[in-house]
Backbone as XML, in Angstrom:
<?xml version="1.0"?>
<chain id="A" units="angstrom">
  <residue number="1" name="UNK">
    <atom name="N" x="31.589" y="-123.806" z="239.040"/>
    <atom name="CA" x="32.974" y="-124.046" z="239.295"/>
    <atom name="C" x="33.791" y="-123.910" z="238.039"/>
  </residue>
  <residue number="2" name="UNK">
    <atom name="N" x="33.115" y="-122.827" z="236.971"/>
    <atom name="CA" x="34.722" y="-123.109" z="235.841"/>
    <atom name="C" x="35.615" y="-122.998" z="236.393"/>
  </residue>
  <residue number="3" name="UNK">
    <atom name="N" x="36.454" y="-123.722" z="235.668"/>
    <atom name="CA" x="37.749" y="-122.879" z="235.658"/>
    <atom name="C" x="38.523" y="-122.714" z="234.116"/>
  </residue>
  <residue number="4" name="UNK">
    <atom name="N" x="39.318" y="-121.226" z="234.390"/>
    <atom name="CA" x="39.259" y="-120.873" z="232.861"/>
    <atom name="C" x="41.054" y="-120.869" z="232.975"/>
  </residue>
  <residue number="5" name="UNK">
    <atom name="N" x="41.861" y="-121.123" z="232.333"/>
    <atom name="CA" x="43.378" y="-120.765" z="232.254"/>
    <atom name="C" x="43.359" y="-120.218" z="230.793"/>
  </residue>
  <residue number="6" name="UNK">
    <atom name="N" x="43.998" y="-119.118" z="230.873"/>
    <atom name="CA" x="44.244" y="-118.138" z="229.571"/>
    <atom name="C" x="46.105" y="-118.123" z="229.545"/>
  </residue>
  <residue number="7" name="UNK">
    <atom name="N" x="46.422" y="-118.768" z="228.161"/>
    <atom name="CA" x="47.929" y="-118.926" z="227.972"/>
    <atom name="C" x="48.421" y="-117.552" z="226.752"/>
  </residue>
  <residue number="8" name="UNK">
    <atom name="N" x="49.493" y="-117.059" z="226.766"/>
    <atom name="CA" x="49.249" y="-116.243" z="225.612"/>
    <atom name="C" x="50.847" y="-116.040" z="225.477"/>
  </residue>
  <residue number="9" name="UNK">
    <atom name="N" x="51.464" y="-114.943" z="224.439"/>
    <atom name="CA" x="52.742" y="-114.678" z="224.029"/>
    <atom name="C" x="52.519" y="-113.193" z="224.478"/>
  </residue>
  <residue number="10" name="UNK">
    <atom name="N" x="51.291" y="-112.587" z="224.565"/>
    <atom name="CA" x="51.257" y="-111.318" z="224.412"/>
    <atom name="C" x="51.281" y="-111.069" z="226.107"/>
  </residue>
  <residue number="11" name="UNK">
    <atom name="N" x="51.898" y="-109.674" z="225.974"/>
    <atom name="CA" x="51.968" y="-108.584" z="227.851"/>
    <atom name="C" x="50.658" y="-108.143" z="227.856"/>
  </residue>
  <residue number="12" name="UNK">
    <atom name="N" x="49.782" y="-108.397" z="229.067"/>
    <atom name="CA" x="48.647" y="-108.256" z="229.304"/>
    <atom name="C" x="48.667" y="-106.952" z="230.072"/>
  </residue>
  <residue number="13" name="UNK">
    <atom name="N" x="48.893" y="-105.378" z="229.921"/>
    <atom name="CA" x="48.734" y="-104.351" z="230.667"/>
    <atom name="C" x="48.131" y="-104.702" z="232.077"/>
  </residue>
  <residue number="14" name="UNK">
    <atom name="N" x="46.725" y="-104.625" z="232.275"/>
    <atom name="CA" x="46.255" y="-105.407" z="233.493"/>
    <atom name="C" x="45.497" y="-106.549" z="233.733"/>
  </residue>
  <residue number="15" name="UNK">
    <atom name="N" x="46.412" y="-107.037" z="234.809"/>
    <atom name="CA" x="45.862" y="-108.498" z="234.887"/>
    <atom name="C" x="44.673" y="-108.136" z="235.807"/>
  </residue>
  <residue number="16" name="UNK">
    <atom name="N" x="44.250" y="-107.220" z="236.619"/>
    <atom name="CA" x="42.667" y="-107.977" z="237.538"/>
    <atom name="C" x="42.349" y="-107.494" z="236.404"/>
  </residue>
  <residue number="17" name="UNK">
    <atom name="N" x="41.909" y="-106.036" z="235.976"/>
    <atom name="CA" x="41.050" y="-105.732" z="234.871"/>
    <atom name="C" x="40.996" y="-106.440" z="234.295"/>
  </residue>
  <residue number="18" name="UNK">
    <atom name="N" x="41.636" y="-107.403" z="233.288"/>
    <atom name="CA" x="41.860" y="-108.702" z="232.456"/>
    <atom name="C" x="40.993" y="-109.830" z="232.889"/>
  </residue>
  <residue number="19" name="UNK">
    <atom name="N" x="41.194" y="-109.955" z="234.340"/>
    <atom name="CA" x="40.632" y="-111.417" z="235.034"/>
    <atom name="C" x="39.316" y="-111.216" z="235.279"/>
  </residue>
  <residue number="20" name="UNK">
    <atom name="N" x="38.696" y="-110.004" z="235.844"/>
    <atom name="CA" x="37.383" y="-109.382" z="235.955"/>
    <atom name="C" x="36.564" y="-109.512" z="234.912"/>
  </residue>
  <residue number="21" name="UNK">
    <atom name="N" x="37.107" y="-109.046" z="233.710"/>
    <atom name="CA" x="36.183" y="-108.747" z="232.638"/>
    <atom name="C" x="36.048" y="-110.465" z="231.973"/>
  </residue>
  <residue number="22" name="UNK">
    <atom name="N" x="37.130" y="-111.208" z="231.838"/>
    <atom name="CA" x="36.829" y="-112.628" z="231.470"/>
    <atom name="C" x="35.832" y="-113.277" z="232.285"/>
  </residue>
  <residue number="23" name="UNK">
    <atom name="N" x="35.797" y="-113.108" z="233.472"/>
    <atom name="CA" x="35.036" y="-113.827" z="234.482"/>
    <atom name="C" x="33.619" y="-113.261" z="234.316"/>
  </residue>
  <residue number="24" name="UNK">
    <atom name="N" x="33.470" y="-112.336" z="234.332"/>
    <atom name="CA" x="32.534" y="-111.693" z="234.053"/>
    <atom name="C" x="32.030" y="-112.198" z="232.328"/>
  </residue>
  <residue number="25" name="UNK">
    <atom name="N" x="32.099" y="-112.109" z="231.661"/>
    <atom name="CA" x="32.191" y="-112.567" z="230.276"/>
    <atom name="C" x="31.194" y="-114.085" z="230.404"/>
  </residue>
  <residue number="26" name="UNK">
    <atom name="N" x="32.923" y="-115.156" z="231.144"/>
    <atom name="CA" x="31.938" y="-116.407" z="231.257"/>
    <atom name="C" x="31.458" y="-116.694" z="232.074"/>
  </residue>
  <residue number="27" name="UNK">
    <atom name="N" x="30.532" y="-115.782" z="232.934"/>
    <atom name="CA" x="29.170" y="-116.364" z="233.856"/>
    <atom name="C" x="27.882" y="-115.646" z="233.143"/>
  </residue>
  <residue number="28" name="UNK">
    <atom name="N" x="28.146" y="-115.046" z="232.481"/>
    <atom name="CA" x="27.315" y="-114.738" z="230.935"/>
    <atom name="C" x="26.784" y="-116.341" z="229.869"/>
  </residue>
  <residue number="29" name="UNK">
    <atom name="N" x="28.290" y="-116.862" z="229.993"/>
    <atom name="CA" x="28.105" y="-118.097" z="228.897"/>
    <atom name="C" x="27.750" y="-119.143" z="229.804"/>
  </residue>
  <residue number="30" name="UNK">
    <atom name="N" x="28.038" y="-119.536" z="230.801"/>
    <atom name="CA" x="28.398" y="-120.744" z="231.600"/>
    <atom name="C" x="27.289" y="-120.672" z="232.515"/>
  </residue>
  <residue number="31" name="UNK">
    <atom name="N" x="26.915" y="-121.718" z="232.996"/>
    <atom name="CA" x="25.543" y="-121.604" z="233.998"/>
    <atom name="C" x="26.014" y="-121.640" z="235.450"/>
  </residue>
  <residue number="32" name="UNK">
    <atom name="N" x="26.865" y="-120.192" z="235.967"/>
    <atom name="CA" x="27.414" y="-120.519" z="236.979"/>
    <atom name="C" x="27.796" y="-119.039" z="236.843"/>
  </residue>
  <residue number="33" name="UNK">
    <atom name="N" x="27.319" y="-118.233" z="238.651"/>
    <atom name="CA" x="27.788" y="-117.167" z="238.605"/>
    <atom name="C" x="29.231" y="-116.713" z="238.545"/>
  </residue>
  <residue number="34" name="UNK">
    <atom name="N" x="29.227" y="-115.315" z="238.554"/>
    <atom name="CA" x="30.703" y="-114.743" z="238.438"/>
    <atom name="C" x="31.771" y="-115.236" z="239.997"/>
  </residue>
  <residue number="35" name="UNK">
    <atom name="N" x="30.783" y="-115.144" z="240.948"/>
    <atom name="CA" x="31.095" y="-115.468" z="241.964"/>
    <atom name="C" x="32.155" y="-116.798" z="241.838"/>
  </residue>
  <residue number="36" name="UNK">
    <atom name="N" x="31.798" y="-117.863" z="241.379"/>
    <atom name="CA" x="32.097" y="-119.423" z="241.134"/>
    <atom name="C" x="33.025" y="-119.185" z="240.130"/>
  </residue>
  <residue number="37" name="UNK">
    <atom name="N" x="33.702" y="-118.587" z="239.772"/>
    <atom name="CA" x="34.809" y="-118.363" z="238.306"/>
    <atom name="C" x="36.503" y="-118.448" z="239.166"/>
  </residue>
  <residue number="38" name="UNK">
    <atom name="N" x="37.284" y="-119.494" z="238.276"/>
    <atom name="CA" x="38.092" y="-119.594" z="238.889"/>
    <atom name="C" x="39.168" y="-119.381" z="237.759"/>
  </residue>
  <residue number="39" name="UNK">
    <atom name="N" x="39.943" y="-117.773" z="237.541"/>
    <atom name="CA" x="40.469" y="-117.673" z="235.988"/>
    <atom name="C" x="41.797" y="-117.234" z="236.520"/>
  </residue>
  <residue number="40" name="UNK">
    <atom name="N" x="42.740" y="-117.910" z="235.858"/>
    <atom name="CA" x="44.441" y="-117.754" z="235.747"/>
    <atom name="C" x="44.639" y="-117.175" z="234.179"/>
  </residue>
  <residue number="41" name="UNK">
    <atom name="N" x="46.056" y="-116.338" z="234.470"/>
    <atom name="CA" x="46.013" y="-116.046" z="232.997"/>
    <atom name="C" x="48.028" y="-115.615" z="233.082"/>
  </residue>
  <residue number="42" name="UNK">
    <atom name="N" x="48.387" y="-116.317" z="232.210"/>
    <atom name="CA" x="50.073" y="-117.178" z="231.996"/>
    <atom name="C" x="49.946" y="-115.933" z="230.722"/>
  </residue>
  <residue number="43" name="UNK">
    <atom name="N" x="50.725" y="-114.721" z="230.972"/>
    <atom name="CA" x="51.120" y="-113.477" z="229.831"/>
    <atom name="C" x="52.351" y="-113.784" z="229.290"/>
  </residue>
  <residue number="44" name="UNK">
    <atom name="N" x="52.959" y="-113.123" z="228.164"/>
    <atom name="CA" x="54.316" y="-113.178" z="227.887"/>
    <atom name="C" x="55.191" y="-114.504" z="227.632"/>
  </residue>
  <residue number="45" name="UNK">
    <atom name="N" x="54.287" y="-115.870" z="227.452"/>
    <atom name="CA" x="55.156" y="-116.946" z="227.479"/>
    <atom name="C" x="55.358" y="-116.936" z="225.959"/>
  </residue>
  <residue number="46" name="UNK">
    <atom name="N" x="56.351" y="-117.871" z="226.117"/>
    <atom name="CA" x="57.129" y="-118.617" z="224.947"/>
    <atom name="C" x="55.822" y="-119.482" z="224.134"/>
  </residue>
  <residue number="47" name="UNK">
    <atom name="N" x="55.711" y="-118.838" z="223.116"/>
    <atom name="CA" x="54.362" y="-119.668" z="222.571"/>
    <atom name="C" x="54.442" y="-119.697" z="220.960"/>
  </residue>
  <residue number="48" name="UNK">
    <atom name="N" x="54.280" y="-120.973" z="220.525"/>
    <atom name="CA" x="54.697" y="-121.019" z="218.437"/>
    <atom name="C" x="53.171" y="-121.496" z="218.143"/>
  </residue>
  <residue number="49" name="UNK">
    <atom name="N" x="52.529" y="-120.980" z="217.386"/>
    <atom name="CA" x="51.086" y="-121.326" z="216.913"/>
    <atom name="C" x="51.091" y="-121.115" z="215.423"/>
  </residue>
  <residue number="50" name="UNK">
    <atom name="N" x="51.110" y="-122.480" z="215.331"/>
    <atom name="CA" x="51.239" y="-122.446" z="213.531"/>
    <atom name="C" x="52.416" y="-122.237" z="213.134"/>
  </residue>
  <residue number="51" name="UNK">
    <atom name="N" x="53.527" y="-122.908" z="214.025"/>
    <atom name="CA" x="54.852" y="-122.516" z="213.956"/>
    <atom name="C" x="55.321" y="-120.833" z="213.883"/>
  </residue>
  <residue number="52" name="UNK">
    <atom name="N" x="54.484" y="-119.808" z="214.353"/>
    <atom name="CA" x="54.453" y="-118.581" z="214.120"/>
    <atom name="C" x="54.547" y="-118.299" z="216.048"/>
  </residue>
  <residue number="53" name="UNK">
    <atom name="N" x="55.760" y="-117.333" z="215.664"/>
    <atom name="CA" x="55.616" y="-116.683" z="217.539"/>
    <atom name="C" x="54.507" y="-115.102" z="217.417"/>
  </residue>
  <residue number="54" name="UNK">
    <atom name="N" x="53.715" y="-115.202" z="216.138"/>
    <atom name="CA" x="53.129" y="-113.863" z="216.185"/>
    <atom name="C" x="52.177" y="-114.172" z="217.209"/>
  </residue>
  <residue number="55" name="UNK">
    <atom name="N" x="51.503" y="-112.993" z="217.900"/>
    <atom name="CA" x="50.369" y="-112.765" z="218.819"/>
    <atom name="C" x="49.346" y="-114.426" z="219.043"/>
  </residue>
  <residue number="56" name="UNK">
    <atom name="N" x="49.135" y="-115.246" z="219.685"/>
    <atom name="CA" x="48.696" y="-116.255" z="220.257"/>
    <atom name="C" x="47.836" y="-116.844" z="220.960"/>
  </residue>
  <residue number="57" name="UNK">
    <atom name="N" x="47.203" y="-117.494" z="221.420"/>
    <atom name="CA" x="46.736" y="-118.006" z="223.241"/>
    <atom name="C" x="46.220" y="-119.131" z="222.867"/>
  </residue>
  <residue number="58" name="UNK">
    <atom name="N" x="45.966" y="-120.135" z="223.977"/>
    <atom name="CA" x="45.721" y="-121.083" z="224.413"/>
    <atom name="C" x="44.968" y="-121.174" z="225.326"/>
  </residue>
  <residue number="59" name="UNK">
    <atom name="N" x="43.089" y="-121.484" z="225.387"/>
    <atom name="CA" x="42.510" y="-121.497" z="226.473"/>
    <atom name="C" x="41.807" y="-122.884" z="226.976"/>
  </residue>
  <residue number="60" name="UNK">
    <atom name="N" x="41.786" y="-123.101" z="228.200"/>
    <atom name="CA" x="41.468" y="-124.095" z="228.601"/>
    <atom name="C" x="39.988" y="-123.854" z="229.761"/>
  </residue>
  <residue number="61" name="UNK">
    <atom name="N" x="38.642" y="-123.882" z="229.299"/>
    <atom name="CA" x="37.791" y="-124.000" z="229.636"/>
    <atom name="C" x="37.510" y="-125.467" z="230.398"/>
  </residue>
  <residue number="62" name="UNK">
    <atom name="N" x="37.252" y="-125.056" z="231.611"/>
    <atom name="CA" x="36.929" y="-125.948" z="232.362"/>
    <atom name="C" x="35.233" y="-126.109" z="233.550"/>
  </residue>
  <residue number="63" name="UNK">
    <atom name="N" x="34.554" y="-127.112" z="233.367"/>
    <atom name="CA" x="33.181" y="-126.145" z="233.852"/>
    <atom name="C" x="32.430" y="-128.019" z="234.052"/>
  </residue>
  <residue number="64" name="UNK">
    <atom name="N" x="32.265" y="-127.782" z="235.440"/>
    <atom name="CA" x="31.189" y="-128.949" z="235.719"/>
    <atom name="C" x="30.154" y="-128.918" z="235.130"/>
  </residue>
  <residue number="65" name="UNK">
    <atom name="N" x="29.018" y="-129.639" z="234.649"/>
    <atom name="CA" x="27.886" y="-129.768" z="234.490"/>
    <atom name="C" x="28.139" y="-129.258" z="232.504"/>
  </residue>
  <residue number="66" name="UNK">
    <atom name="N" x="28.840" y="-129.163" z="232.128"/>
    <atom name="CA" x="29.088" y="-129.330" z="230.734"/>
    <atom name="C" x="29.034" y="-127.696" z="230.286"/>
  </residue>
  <residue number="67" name="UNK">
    <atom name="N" x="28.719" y="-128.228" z="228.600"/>
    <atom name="CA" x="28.869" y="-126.442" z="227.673"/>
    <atom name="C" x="27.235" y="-126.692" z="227.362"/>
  </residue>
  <residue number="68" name="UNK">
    <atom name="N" x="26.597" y="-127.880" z="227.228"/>
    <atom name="CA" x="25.340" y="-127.737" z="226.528"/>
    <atom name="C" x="25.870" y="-128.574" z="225.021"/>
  </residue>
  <residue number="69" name="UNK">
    <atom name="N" x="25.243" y="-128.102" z="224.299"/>
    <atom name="CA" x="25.230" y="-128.838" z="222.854"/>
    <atom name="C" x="26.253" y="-127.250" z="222.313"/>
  </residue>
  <residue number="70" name="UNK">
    <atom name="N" x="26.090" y="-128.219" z="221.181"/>
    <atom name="CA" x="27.159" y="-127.907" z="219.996"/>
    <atom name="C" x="27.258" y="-126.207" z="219.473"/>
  </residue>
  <residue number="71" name="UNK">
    <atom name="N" x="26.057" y="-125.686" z="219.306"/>
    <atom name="CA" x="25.515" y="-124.403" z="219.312"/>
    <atom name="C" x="25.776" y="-123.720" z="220.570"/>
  </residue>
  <residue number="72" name="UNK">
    <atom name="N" x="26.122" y="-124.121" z="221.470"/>
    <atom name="CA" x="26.485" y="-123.578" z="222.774"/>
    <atom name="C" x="28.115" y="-123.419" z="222.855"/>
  </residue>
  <residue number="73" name="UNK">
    <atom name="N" x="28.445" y="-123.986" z="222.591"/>
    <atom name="CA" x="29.692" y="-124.430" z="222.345"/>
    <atom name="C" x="30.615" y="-123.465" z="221.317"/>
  </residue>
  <residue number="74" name="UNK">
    <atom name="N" x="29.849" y="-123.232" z="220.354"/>
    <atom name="CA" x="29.835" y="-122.435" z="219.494"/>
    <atom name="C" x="30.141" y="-120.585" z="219.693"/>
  </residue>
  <residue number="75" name="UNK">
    <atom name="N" x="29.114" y="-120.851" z="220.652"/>
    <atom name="CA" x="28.869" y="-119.559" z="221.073"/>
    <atom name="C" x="29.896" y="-118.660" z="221.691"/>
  </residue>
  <residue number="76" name="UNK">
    <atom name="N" x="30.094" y="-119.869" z="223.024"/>
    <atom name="CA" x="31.260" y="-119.765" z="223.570"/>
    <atom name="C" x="32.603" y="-119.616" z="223.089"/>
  </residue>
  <residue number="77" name="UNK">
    <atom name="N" x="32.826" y="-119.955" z="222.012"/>
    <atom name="CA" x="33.933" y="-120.144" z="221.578"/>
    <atom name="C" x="34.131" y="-118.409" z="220.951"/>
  </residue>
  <residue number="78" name="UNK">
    <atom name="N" x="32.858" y="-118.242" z="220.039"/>
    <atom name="CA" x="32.937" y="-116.628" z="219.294"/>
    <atom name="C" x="32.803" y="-115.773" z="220.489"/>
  </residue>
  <residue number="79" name="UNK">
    <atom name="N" x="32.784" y="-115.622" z="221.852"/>
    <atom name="CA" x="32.828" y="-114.617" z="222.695"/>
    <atom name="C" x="34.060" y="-114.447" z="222.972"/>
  </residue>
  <residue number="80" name="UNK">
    <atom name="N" x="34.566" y="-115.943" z="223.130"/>
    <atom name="CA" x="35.992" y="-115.600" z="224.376"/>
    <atom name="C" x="36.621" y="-115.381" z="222.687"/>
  </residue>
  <residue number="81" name="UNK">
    <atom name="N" x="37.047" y="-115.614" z="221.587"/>
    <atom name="CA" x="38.013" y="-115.477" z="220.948"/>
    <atom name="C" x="37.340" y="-113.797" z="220.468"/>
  </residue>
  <residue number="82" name="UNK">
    <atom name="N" x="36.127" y="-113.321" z="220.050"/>
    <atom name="CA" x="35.971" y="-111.659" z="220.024"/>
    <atom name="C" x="36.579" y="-111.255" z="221.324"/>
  </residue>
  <residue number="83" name="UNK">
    <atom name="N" x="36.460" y="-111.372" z="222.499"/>
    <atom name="CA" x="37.021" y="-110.996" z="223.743"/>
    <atom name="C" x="38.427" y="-110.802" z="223.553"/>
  </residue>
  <residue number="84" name="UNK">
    <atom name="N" x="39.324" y="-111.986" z="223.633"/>
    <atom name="CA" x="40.740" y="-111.854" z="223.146"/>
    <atom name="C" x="41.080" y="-110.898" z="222.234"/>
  </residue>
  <residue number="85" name="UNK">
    <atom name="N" x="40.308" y="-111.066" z="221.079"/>
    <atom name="CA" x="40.986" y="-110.554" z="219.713"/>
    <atom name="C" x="40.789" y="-108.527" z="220.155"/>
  </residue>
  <residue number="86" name="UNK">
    <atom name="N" x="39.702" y="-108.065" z="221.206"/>
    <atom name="CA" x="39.223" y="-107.004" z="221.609"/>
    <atom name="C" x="40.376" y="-106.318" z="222.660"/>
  </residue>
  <residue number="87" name="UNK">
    <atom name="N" x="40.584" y="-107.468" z="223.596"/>
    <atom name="CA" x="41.525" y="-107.316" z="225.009"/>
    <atom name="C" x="43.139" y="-107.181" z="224.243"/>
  </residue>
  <residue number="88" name="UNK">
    <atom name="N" x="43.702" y="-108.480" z="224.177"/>
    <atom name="CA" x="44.803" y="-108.477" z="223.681"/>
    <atom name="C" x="45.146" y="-108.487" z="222.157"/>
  </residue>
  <residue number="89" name="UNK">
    <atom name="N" x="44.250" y="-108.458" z="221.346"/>
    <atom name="CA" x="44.937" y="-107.864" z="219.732"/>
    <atom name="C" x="45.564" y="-109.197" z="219.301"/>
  </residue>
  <residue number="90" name="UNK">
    <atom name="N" x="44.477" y="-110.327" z="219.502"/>
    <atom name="CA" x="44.994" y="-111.248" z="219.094"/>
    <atom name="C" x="43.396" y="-112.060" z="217.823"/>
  </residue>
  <residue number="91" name="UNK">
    <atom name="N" x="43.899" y="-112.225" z="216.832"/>
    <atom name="CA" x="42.941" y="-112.862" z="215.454"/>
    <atom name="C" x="42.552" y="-113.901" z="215.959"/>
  </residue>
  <residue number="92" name="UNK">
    <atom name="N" x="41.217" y="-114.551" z="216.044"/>
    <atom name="CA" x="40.752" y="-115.666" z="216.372"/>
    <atom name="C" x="40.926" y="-116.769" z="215.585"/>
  </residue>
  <residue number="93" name="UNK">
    <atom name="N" x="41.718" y="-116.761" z="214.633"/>
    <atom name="CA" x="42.554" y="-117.814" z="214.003"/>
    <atom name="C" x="43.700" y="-118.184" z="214.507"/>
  </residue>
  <residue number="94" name="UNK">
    <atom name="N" x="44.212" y="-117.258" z="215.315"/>
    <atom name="CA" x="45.705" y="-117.738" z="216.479"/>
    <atom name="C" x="45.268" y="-118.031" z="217.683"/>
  </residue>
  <residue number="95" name="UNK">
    <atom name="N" x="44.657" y="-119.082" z="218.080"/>
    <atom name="CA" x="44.291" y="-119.802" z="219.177"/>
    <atom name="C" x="43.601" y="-120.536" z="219.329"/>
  </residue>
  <residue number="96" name="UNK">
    <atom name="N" x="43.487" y="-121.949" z="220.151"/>
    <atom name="CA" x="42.364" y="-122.647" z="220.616"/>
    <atom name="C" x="41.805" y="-122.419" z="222.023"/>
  </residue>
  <residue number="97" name="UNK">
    <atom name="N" x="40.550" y="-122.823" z="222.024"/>
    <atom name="CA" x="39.524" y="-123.089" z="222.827"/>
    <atom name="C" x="39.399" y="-124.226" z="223.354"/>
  </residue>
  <residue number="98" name="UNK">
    <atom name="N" x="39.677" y="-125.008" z="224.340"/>
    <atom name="CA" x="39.281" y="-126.365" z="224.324"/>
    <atom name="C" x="38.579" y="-126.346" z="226.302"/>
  </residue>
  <residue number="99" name="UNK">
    <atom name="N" x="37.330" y="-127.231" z="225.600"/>
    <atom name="CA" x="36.134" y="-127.395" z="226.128"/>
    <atom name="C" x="36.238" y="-128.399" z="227.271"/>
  </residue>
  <residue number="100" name="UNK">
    <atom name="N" x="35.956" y="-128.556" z="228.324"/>
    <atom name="CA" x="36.274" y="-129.878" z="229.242"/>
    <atom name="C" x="35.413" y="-129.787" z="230.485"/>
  </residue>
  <residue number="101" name="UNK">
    <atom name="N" x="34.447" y="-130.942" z="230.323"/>
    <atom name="CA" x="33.605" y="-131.102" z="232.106"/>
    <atom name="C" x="34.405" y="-132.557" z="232.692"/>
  </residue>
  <residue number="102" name="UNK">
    <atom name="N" x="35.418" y="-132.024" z="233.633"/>
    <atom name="CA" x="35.801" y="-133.254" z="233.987"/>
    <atom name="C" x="34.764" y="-134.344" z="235.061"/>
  </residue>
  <residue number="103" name="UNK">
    <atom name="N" x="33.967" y="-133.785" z="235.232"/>
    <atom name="CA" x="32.868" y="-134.718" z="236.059"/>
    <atom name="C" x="32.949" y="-134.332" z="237.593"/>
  </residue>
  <residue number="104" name="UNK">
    <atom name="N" x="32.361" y="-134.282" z="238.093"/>
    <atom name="CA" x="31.641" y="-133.986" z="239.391"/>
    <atom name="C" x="32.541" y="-134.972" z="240.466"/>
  </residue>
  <residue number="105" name="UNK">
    <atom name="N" x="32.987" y="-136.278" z="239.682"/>
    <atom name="CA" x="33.954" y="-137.421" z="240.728"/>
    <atom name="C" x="35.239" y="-136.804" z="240.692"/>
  </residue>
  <residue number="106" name="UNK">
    <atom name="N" x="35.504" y="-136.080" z="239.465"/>
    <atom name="CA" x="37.022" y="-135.928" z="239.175"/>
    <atom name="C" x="37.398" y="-134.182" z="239.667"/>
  </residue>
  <residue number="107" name="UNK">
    <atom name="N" x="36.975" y="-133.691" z="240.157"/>
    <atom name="CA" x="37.526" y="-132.847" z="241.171"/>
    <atom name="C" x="37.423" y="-132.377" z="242.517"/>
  </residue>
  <residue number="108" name="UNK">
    <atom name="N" x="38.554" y="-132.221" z="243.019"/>
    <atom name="CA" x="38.760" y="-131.968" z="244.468"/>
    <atom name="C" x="38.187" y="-130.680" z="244.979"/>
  </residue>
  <residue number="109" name="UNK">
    <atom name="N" x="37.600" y="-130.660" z="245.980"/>
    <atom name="CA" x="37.237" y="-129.615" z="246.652"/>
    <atom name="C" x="36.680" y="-129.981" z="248.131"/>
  </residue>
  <residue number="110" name="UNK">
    <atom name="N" x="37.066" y="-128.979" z="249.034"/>
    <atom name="CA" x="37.289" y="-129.181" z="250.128"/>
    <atom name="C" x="37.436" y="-130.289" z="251.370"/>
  </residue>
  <residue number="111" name="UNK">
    <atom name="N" x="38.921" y="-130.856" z="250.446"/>
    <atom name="CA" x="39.220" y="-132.086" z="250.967"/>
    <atom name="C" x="38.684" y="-133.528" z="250.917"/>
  </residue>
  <residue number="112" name="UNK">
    <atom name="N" x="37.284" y="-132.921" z="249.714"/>
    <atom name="CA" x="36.634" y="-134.309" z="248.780"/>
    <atom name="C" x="36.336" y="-133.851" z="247.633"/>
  </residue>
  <residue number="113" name="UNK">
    <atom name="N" x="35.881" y="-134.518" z="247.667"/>
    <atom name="CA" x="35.467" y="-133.949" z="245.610"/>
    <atom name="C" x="33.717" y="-133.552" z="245.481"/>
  </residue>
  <residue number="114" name="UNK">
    <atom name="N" x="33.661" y="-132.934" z="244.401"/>
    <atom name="CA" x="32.961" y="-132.058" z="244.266"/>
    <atom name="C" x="31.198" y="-133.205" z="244.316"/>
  </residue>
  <residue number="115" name="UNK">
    <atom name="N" x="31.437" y="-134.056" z="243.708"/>
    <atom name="CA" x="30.286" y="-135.482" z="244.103"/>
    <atom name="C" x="29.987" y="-135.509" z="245.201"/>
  </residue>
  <residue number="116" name="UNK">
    <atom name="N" x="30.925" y="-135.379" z="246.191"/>
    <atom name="CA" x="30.560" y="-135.510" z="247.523"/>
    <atom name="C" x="30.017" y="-134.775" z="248.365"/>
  </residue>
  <residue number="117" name="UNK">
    <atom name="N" x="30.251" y="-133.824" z="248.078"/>
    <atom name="CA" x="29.571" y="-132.385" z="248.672"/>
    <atom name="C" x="28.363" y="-131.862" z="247.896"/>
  </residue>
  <residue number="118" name="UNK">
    <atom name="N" x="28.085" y="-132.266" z="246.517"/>
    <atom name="CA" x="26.941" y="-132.519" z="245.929"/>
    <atom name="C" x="25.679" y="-133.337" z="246.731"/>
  </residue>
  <residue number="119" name="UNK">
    <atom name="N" x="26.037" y="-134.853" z="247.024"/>
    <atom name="CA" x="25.602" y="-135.660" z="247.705"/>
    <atom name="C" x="24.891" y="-135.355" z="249.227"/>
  </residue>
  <residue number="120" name="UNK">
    <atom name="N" x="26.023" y="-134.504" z="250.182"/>
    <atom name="CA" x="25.948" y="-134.486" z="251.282"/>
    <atom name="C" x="25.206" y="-133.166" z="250.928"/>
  </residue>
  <residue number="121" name="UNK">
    <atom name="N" x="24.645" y="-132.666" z="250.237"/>
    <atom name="CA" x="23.835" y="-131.113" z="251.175"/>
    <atom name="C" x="22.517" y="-131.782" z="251.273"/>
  </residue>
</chain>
């Protein structure tokens, strides 16, 4: 169940091509097929990083069952920011990564949360 939101300053030519190849990317990193990838991606916004409006993003990794340890984490982080810096022409010094398993209680899915439908199969 990731889910990935990609924020940026920069015009993304194409967005499925864009959304495909990320998704694809993190079911590579993430223990969860491409199938299960749930990726938004916010082009062209108003964005100051480092008080600088040069080239940008902001990603928000989201993924039940965690990243793994620290080295994993790691990993992840040098794909999606080579990815970016490859896709949109953006330096992996202009952006964060931030990591988040909100827990299995704390999201909704199909009218219960994801614990529950864990539980019940």
């Amino acid at each position: 169940m990731p889910s990935i939101e990609v924020k940026t300053n920069v015009k993304v030519q194409n967005h499925k091509e864009f959304l495909k190849e990320i998704s694809t990317l993190a079911a590579t990193l993430l223990p969860h097929p491409v199938e299960g990838m749930d990726v938004a991606l916010q082009d062209g916004l108003s964005l100051l990083f480092a008080n600088s409006d040069a080239p940008a993003y902001i990603v928000h990794i989201n993924c039940l069952g965690g990243f793994g340890d620290n080295m994993k984490n790691r990993e992840i982080s040098k794909a999606f920011a080579n990815f970016l810096t490859e896709k949109i022409g953006v330096p992996s010094n202009r952006g964060y990564l931030f990591f988040n398993d909100p827990g299995y209680a704390h999201v909704g899915l199909a009218g219960t949360t994801a614990e529950e439908v864990l539980l019940n199969k």
